[in-house]
Phi, psi and omega in degrees: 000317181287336156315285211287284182349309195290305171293347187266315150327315198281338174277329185285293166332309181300309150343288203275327228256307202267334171301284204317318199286321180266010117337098164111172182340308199241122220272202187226149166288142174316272199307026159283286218274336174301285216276013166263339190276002202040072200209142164292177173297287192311343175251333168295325159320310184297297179317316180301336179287323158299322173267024158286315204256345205244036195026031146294128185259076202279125184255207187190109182242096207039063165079016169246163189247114181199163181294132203248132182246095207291110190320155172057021178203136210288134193311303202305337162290319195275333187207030171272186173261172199225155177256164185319304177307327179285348171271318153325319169301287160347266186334302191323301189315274214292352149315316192299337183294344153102124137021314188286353188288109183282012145274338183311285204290302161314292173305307167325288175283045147227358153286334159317296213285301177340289172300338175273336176292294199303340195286315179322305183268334148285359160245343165291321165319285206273002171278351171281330188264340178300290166340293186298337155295314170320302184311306169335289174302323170308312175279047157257291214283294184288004200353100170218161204254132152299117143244154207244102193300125127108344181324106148336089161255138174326292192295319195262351187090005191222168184226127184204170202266091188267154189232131191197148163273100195256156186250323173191147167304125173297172189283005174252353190059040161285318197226157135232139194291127171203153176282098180275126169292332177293345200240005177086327201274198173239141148194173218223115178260130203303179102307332152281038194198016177243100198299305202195144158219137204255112159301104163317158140237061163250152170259158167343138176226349188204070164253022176245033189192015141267136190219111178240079174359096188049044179276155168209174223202095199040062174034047108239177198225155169148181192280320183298132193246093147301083214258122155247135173233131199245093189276123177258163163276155192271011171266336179239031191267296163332304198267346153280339176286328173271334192260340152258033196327331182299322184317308205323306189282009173252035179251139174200131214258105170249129173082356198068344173234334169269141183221135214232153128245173185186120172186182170271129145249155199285326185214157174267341196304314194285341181273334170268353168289313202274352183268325149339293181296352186238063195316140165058020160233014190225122162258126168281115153269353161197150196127090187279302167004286219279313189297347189283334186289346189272298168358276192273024171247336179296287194324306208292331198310134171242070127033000000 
């Protein structure tokens, strides 16, 4: 039962994956969305017929495939999500028209399943792209080399398996920054163009040729590294995670109740503002650096 449950997931997703995927300008070849979905051709078909029946207009433009954008109408309308007031609204108007109406029955479900497919599949997406930050954060934290199953490139069109050292998130967490040893470089990988990603277990081998263009880390950035460990309250484990995103992948929960950071920051002042604003709720446990600098910003304090 849990098997099947687990294969039925999986469908429901691949679902929500080719609505994203058939989105915007520019379409895709059937066997593109097969080898991104893991999938045949003949189930990428099925699908089209489905999201068809849910009132999606799936076309075909030189041999590409895409979500039909409908001339003279604003996109957030034709495939957005509606918020509850506005659907109630919707509904009212066209209830008011009375039964007889022989569109009356139709747009109602299809104004329902629209807005729930689409709300659906953005967010099953990005709790899928969200993983995938995790995983991420994990090979950062454990600096062990990564591969990023299945990566999509734009330019050449094709699709394969990087072995990449990652180093950090741009700041929307759209990308990640990483060193691939085969090509030798630093280079910056979509997070949605990524099939799956697998923790090695080889560690970092050329971190001494990671470089990340204005990366920051409690709102500075620079060559220098401070190693630090941070025991948190769980009010200020909350407020670096929102107010630091960057933090994230050097965050971590032990026991359900402890909650730690442990990383390089580049500089100390911005990491000592925020352990300041929180008298007593962050112990350093380990970072003299940090400790002598909290030190000496107590002592200037004056009354």
């Amino acid at each position: 039962m849990a098997q099947a449950g687990k294969i039925e997931q999986q469908k429901i997703l691949r679902v929500f994956k080719l609505i994203n995927l058939l989105q915007g300008n520019i379409g895709k070849p059937v066997h593109r969305l097969a080898e991104l979905l893991e999938t045949d051709e003949r189930t990428i078909y099925r699908y089209f017929k489905l999201l068809e029946a849910l009132g999606f207009e799936v076309v075909k433009e030189f041999s590409k495939y895409k979500i039909q954008q409908r001339p003279g109408i604003d996109q957030t309308l034709n495939y957005g999500t509606f918020s509850q007031e506005e659907s109630q609204w919707l509904k009212s108007m066209i209830e008011s028209q009375g039964k007889g109406n022989l569109l009356h029955d139709s747009i109602l479900q299809k104004l329902q399943v629209r807005s729930e497919v689409k709300k659906g599949s953005e967010q099953l997406f990005k709790a899928n792209l969200g993983r995938f930050v995790d995983e991420l954060g994990k090979g950062i934290q454990s600096k062990t080399q990564v591969w990023l199953k299945d990566y999509y490139s734009l330019s050449s069109d094709t699709t394969s398996d990087r072995l990449v050292e990652p180093v950090a998130f741009s700041s929307t967490y759209e990308s990640i920054h990483a060193f691939e040893p085969e090509s030798k470089t630093m280079k910056v990988f979509k997070i949605e163009r990524i099939g799956e990603v697998v923790i090695s277990t080889m560690p970092w081998k050329f971190e001494n040729k990671h470089q990340v263009p204005g990366a920051q880390l409690f709102g500075f950035s620079g060559k220098s590294r401070f190693k630090v460990k941070l025991k948190l309250s769980k009010k200020a484990y909350q407020l670096m995670m929102e107010e630091h995103p960057n933090a994230r992948p050097f965050m971590d929960v032990k026991n359900r109740n402890q909650y730690y950071f442990e990383g390089e920051v580049p500089q100390l002042p911005g990491l000592a503002r925020f352990i300041l604003g929180l008298p007593g709720e962050i112990k350093v446990e380990e970072g003299e650096e940090l400790k002598a600098y909290l030190q000496e910003q107590l002592e200037r304090v004056t009354y």
